[in-house]
N, C-alpha and C positions, 0 to 999 in steps of 0.2 A: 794251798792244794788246788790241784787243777780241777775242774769240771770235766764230767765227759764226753760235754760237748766239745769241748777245746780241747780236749786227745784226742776225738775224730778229727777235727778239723785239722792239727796236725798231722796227724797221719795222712789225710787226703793229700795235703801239701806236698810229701814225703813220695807217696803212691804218683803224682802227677807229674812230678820232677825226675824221680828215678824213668818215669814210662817216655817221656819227653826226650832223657838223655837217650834211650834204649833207641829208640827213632830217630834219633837228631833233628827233635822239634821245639819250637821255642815251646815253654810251660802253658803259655794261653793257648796255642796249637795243641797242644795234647792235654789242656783243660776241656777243647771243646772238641775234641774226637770220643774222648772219655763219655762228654757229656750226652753228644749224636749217641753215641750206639751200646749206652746203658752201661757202662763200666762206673760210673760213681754211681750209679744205683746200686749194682753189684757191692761195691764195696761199703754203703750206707747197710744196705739188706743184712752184708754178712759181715759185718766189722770186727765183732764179736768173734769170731775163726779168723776170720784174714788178718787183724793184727796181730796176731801171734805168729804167722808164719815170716818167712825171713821178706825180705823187698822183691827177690826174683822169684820166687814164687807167686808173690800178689802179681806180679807182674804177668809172669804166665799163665796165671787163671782170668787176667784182666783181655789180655790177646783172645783168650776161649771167647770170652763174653764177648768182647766185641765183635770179634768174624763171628759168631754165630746172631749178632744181632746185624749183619749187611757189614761191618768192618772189615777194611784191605787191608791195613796193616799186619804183617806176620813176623 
């Protein structure tokens, strides 16, 4: 059985990749835009709600976070 440490950590995965494709950023490009402007905080804070919603959704609460913490991406 898994820990849940290691379904967050996948899910991060999953939340980085999908935001990366949304962009057309490589994964480490959108591991450290995430990282700049608090979106895997966001998603560490609320994992607990956010992994239940579907990917584009995480995805579009993860864009709020960012442009409201200094992020361009839209």
């Amino acid at each position: 059985m898994r820990t849940e440490a290691e379904n967050k950590a996948t899910y991060y995965v999953y939340c980085v990749n999908h935001f990366a494709r949304r962009f057309n950023l490589s994964p480490k490009d959108s591991f450290n835009y995430l990282f700049q402007y608090g979106g895997l905080e966001y998603l560490d804070e609320f994992y607990d709600v956010e992994h239940l919603l579907s990917f584009s959704d995480a995805i579009n609460d993860l864009i709020v976070i960012c442009k409201n913490n200094g992020g361009y991406l839209q």
